[in-house]
C-alpha positions in Angstrom: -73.8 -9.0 48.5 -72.8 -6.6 45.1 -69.5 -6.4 43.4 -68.0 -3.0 44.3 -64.6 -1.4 43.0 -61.7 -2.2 45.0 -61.4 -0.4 48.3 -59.2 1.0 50.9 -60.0 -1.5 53.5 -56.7 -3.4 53.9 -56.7 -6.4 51.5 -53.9 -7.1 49.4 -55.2 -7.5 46.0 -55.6 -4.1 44.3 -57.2 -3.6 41.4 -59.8 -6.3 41.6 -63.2 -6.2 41.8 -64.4 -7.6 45.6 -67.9 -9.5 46.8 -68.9 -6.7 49.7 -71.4 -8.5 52.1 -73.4 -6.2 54.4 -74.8 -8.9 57.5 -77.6 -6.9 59.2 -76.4 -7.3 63.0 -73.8 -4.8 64.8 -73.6 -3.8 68.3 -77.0 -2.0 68.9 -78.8 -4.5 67.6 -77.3 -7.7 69.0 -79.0 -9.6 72.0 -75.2 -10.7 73.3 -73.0 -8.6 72.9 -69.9 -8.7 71.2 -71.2 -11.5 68.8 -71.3 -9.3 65.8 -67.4 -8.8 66.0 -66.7 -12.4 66.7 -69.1 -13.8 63.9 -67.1 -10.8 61.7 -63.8 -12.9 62.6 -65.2 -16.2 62.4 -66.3 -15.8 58.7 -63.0 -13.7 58.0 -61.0 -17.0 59.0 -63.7 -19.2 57.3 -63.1 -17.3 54.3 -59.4 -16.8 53.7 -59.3 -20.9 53.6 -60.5 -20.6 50.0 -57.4 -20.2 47.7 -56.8 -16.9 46.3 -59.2 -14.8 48.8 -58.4 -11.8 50.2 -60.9 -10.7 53.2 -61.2 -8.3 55.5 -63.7 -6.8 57.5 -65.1 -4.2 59.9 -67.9 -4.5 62.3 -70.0 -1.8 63.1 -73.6 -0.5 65.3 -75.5 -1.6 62.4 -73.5 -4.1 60.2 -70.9 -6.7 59.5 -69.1 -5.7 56.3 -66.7 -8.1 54.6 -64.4 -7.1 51.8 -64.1 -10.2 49.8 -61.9 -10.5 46.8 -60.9 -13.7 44.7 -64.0 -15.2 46.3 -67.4 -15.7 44.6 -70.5 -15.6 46.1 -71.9 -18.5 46.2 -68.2 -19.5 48.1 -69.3 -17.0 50.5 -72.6 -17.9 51.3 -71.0 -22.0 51.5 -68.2 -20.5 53.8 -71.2 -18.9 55.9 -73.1 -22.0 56.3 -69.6 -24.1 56.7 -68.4 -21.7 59.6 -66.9 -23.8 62.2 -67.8 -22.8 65.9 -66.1 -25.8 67.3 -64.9 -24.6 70.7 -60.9 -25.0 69.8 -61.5 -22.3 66.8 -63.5 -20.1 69.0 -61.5 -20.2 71.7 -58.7 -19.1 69.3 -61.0 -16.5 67.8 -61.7 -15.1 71.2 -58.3 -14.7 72.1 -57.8 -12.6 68.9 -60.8 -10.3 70.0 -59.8 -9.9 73.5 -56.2 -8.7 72.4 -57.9 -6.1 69.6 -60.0 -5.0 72.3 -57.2 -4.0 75.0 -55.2 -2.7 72.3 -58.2 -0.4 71.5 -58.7 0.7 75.1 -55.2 1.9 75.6 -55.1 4.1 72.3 -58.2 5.6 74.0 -56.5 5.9 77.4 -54.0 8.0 75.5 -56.4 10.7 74.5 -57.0 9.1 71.2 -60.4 7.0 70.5 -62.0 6.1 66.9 -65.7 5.1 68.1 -68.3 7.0 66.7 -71.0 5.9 69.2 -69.7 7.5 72.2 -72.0 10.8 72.9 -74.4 9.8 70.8 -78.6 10.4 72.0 -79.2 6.8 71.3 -79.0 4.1 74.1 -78.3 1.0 71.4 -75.1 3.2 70.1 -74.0 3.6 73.0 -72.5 -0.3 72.5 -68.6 -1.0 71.3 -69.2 -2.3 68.3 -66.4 -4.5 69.3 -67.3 -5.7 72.2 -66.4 -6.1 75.8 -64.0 -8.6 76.7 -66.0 -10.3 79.7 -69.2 -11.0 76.8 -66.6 -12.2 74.5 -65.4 -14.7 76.6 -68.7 -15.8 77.9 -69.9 -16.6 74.3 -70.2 -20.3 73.6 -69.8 -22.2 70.5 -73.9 -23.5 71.2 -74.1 -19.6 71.4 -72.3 -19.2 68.1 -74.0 -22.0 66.4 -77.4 -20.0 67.3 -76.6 -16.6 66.0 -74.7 -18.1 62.8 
């Protein structure tokens, strides 16, 4: 984690300094897929309980990166080790995946697609750093509690 200037990543509270966390796990390195993404989610709603955070993230082949602001972080690292993986909020957290990843797959059925990975020489890139919806749904909070 190291303070960086605010940046263009979709949280609310310009100007501030934010908490950016690089988590060395992404799609080409992950033994099921799709965890990366929902682990990204999972500390994103973990993290916007703390009053006055604003979080976002991103998930890619390599890392998880959250944008943190209003958050320090030793209340990240707490949030991390706090993380609920109780079925009920990953079920929930699922469902938000699974929706992120159809709406992704039509922009791409319309010509359009944002994934880097696609052509690349290098079998582990050749992973949706978001996932596939039949791994995310097959992930389990013992799962979860594993790769947490």
């Amino acid at each position: 984690m190291f303070p960086s200037a605010t940046p263009n990543n979709g949280c609310q509270n310009d100007g501030e300094a934010y908490t950016v966390c690089l988590f060395p796990t992404g799609s080409a390195w992950e033994s099921v897929p799709g965890i990366s993404h929902l682990f990204e989610h999972m500390m994103i709603e973990e993290l916007k309980k703390r009053p006055g955070s604003d979080v976002n993230g991103l998930s890619t082949e390599d890392y998880v990166i959250l944008f943190c602001g209003g958050i320090t972080p030793g209340k990240i690292l707490t949030g991390l080790q706090n993380m609920s993986v109780s079925a009920r909020s990953l079920e929930a957290r699922k469902k938000s995946l699974v929706e992120e990843i159809t709406r992704e797959r039509e922009a791409a059925a319309d010509g359009f697609s944002r994934f880097v990975w696609r052509g690349t020489a290098f079998d582990q890139y050749e992973r949706n750093p978001l996932g596939e919806v039949e791994d995310i749904l097959a992930i389990t909070p013992e799962v979860m509690e594993e790769f947490k």
